[in-house]
KEKE-3310 file (N, C-alpha, C; in steps of 0.2 Angstrom, whole numbers, plus 5000, padded with zeros to 4 digits):
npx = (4294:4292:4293:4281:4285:4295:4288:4284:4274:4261:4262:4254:4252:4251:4243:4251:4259:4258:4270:4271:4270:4255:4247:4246:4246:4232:4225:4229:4223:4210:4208:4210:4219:4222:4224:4228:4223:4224:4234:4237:4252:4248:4253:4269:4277:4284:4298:4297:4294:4278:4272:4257:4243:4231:4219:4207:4196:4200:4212:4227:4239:4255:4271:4289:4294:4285:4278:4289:4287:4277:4273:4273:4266:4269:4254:4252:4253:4239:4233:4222:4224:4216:4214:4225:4231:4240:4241:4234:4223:4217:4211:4201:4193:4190:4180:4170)
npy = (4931:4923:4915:4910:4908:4917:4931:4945:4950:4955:4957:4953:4940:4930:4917:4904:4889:4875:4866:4853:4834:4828:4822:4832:4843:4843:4844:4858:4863:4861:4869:4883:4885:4888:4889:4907:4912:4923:4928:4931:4937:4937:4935:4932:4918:4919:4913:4912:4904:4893:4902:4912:4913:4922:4918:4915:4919:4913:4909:4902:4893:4889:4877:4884:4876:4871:4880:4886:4878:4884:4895:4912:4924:4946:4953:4965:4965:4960:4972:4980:4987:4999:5003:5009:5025:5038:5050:5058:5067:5060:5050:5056:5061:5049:5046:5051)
npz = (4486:4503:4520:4529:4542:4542:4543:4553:4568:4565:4553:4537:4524:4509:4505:4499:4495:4503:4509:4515:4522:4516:4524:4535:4529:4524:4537:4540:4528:4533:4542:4536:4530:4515:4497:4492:4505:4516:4529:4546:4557:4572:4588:4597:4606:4622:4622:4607:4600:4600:4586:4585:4571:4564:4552:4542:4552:4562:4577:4575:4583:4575:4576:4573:4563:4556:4550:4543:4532:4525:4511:4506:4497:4498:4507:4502:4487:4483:4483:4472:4458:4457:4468:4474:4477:4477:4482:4496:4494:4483:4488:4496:4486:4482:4492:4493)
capx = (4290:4293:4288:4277:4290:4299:4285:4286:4268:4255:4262:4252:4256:4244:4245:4255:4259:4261:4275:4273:4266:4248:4244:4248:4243:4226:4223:4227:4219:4205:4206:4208:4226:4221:4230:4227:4219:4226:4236:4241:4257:4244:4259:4272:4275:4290:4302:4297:4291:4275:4267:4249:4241:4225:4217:4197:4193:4200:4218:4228:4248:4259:4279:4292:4296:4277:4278:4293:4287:4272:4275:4268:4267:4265:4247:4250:4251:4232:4227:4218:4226:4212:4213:4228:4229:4247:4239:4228:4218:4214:4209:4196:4189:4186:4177:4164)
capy = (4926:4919:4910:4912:4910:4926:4938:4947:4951:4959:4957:4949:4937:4928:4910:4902:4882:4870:4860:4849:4829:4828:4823:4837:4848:4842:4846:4864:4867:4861:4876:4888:4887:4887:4894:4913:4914:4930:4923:4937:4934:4939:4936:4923:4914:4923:4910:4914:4897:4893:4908:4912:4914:4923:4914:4914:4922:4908:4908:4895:4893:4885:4878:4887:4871:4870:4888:4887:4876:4886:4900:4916:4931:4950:4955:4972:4963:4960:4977:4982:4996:5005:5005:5012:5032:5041:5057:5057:5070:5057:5045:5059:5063:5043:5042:5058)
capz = (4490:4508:4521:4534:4547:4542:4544:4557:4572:4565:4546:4533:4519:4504:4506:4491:4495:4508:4506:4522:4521:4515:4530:4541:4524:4522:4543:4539:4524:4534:4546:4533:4526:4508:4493:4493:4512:4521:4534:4549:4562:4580:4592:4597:4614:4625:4618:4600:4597:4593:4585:4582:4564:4561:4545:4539:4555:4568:4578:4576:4583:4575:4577:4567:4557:4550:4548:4538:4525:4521:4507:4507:4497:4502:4506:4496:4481:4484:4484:4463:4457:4455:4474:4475:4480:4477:4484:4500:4492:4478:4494:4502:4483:4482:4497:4493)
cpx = (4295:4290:4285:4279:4294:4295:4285:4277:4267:4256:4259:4254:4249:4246:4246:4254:4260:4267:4276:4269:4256:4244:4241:4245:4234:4223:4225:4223:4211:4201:4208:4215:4225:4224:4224:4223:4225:4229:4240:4245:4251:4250:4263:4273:4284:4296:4305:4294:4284:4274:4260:4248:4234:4224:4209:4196:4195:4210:4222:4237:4248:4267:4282:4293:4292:4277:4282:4293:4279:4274:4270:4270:4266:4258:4247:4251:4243:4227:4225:4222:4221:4211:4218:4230:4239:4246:4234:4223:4214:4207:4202:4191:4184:4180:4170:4158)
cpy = (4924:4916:4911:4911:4915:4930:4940:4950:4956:4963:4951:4947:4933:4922:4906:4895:4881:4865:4856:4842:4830:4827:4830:4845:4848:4844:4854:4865:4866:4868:4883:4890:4883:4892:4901:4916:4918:4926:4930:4936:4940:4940:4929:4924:4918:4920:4910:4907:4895:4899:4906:4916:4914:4921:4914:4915:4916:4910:4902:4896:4888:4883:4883:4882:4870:4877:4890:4885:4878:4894:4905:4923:4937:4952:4961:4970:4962:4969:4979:4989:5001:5009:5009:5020:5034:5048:5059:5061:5063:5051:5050:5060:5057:5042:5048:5054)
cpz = (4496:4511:4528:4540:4550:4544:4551:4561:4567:4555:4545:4527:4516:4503:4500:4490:4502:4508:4512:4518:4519:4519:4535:4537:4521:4531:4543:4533:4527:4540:4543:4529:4518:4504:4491:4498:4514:4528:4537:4556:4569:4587:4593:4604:4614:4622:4610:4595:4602:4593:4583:4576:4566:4553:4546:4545:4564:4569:4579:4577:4579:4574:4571:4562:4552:4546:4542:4531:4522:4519:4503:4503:4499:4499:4500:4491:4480:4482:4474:4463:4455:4463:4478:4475:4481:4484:4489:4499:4486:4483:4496:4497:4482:4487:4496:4487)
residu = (UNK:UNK:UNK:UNK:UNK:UNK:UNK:UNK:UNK:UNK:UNK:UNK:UNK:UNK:UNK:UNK:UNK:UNK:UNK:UNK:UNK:UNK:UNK:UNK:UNK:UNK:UNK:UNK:UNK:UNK:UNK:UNK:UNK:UNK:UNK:UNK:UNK:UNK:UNK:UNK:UNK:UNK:UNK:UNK:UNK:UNK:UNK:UNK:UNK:UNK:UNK:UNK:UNK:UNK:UNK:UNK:UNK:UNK:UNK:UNK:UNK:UNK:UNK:UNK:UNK:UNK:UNK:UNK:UNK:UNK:UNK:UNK:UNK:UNK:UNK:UNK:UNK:UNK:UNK:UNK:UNK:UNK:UNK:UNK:UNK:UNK:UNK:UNK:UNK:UNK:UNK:UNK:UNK:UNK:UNK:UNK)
# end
């Protein structure tokens, strides 16, 4: 587990908790930062502070300090194993 200020542009993470004021945590979960929303780093500002976060289909920046107290697993834990594919031939027979 980390935290959504680690990841790195154009990596995704599976949204775990909030740990900021209730305030400040009830205004994002209203914009889509809910536990286990898909949350993906878009880009950061020249300076590296804010970044922008894709969530439920909307961009949202925000500082590194907010960023860091929200805790994010990786997306590839998400995927089913039944969806997983060792062998790209197994991948071209799924798809037939």
């Amino acid at each position: 587990m980390s935290v959504l200020s680690e990841l790195n542009v154009g990596e995704t993470g599976v949204l775990v908790d909030l740990d900021l004021p209730e305030s400040v945590q009830n205004h994002l979960m209203h914009m889509g930062f809910v536990p286990d929303a898909l949350v993906t780093v878009l880009r950061r500002a020249p300076a590296g502070d804010p970044t922008v976060y894709g969530v439920d289909g909307m961009e949202i920046a925000l500082r590194h300090e907010t960023a860091a107290a929200i805790r994010v697993r990786p997306a590839e834990a998400e995927i089913p194993e039944t969806q997983r594919f060792e062998d790209p031939t197994e991948l071209l027979e799924a798809a037939r």
